[in-house]
C-alpha positions, 0 to 999 in steps of 0.5 A: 102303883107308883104316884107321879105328883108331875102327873097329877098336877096336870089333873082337873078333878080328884074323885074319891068313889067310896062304898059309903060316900062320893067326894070329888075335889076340884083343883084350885076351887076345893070340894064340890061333892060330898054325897051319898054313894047312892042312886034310886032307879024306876024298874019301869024306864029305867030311869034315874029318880034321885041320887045322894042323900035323897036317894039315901032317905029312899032306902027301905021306903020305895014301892016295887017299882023303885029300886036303890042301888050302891054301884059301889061295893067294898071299895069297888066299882061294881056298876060301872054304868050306874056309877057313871050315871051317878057321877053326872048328876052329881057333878051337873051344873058344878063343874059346868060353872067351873068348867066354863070353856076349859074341856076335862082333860085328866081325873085322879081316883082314889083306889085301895091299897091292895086293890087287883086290875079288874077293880083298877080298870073299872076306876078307870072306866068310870071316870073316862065315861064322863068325859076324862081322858086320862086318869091316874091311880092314887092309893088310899092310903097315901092320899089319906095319909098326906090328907092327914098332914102326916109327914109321909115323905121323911125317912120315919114311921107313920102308921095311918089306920083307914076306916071305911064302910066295908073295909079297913086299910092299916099301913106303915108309910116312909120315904113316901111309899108303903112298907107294909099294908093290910086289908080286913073286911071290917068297916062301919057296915060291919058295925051297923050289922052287930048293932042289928042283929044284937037287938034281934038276938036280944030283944026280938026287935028288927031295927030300920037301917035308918035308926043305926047311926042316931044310935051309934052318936048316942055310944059316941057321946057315951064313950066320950065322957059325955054325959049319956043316960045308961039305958035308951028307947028304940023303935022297930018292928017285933020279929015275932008279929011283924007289928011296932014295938018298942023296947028299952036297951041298955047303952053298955050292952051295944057297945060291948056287941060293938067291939067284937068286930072291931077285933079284926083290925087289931089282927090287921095292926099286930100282921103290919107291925110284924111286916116292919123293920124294928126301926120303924116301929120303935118310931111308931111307939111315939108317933103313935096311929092316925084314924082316917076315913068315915068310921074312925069316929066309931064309938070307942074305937081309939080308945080300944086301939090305945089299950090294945097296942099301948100306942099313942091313937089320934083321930085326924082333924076332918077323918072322912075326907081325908083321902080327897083332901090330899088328894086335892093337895097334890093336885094342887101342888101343896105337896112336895116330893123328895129328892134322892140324888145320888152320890157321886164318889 
């Protein structure tokens, strides 16, 4: 797909649809959602009772007649209709207060790099039912990439590494377009399941899905430097009795579990590079890799790209908002494009 910057200046919203998280940018005024990607609906009427972060707290703990529902899965709208609903509330009295007499004229989505016409035209759906008229197509990974402040726009390598709940997108950017991407299966949601399923093996213990991310920071800060005690307690359910127990992990031991999945993205990385002129990837061996998107900040995962690959990695300012931030820099103009004339002999 092909970015038009005259195009998307004339966009009012920039909606980043994430598996894991929705972020929507309005022009001139920034960031105005930041929620969950999540919505809680009565099986009964149908109705919605919560979406974002309350619909999030909702996870595991609904009686029958609730239900909690992604509407997007690997970074595709899969319930368009749900998707929609979810946007609403999440917008709500927002951008009506922004709004004020001023209609909604065009919306700019993020979509995947490799993304095919069925998951394309659902961005597009989903964002028309609520009221955009026209919609434009930005990929990910130049959003992010612009979002980082990477110069995408020189005739030099950059090689960003986006990191999402479901799905991993590696690419090396010049001139303002991709030269070479890639997509693996493997994104935060890979890494909670290795968390689960190392203290099943090990331990016996099924572990709340809401326990996985207090136990990622406490890898985090471990893997840092930071002071962090070598064993921790974790509370869960006995798969044996079906009753609360408790049991104490050793801290090195998840984090070596961890690692095993992350291995699919040095494929990714190593498969790019291949795609690359040499040119540009001996400007990589300076420039290094830049980390964006929510689970960049997984523990020891720079540090395992850096020993891996022998390049410089650096882990952007703000890495998960990094797609709707430069997003929200071509809306507003912030971004310049690059001006080939040619020459006349």
């Amino acid at each position: 797909m092909t970015i038009s910057l005259e195009a998307l200046r004339r966009c009012s919203i920039a909606v980043d649809l994430g598996a894991a998280r929705t972020r929507v940018y309005l022009r001139r005024t920034g960031l105005i959602v930041d929620e969950p990607t999540v919505a809680a609906v009565n099986t009964h009427t149908g109705g919605l009772i919560a979406v974002g972060a309350l619909a999030e707290r909702m996870t595991g703990r609904t009686p029958e007649h609730i239900r909690v529902v992604r509407p997007v899965s690997n970074g595709t709208v899969v319930d368009i209709d749900m998707a929609q609903r979810m946007l609403r509330l999440l917008l709500g009295n927002k951008l009506r207060r922004a709004w004020r007499r001023r209609p909604l004229v065009s919306a700019a989505v993020c979509v995947q790099h490799d993304a095919d016409p069925l998951a394309q035209r659902a961005a597009v759906e989903t964002l028309t039912g609520i009221g955009a008229k026209r919609v434009e197509l930005v990929d990910t990974l130049i959003a992010a990439a612009v979002g980082c402040g990477l110069p995408v726009e020189r005739p030099e390598a950059t090689m960003i590494v986006v990191c999402g709940a479901a799905t991993t997108q590696v690419a090396v950017l010049s001139l303002g377009s991709i030269v070479a991407a890639e997509r693996v299966p493997v994104g935060g949601e890979t890494v909670d399941h290795a968390v689960v399923q190392y203290l099943r093996n090990e331990h016996a213990l099924m572990l709340p899905s809401q326990a996985v991310r207090p136990l990622q920071l406490l890898l985090k800060n471990s893997a840092d430097g930071a002071p962090a005690p070598p064993s921790t307690e974790v509370h869960g359910r006995d798969v044996a009795t079906g009753l609360a127990r408790t049991v104490r992990i050793d801290v090195g031991s998840v984090r070596s579990a961890i690692r095993t999945p992350l291995t699919g993205v040095l494929d990714a990385i190593g498969t790019v590079l291949r795609r690359c002129p040499p040119d540009l990837v001996a400007d990589l061996a300076d420039r290094g890799i830049m980390l964006a998107g929510g689970s960049a900040v997984l523990p020891g995962f720079d540090t395992m790209l850096r020993e891996a690959t022998g390049m410089p990695v650096n882990i952007a300012d703000h890495p998960d908002v990094c797609a709707v931030e430069g997003l929200g820099a071509m809306l507003d103009g912030k971004v310049q494009p690059l001006l080939l004339d040619a020459m006349v002999s």
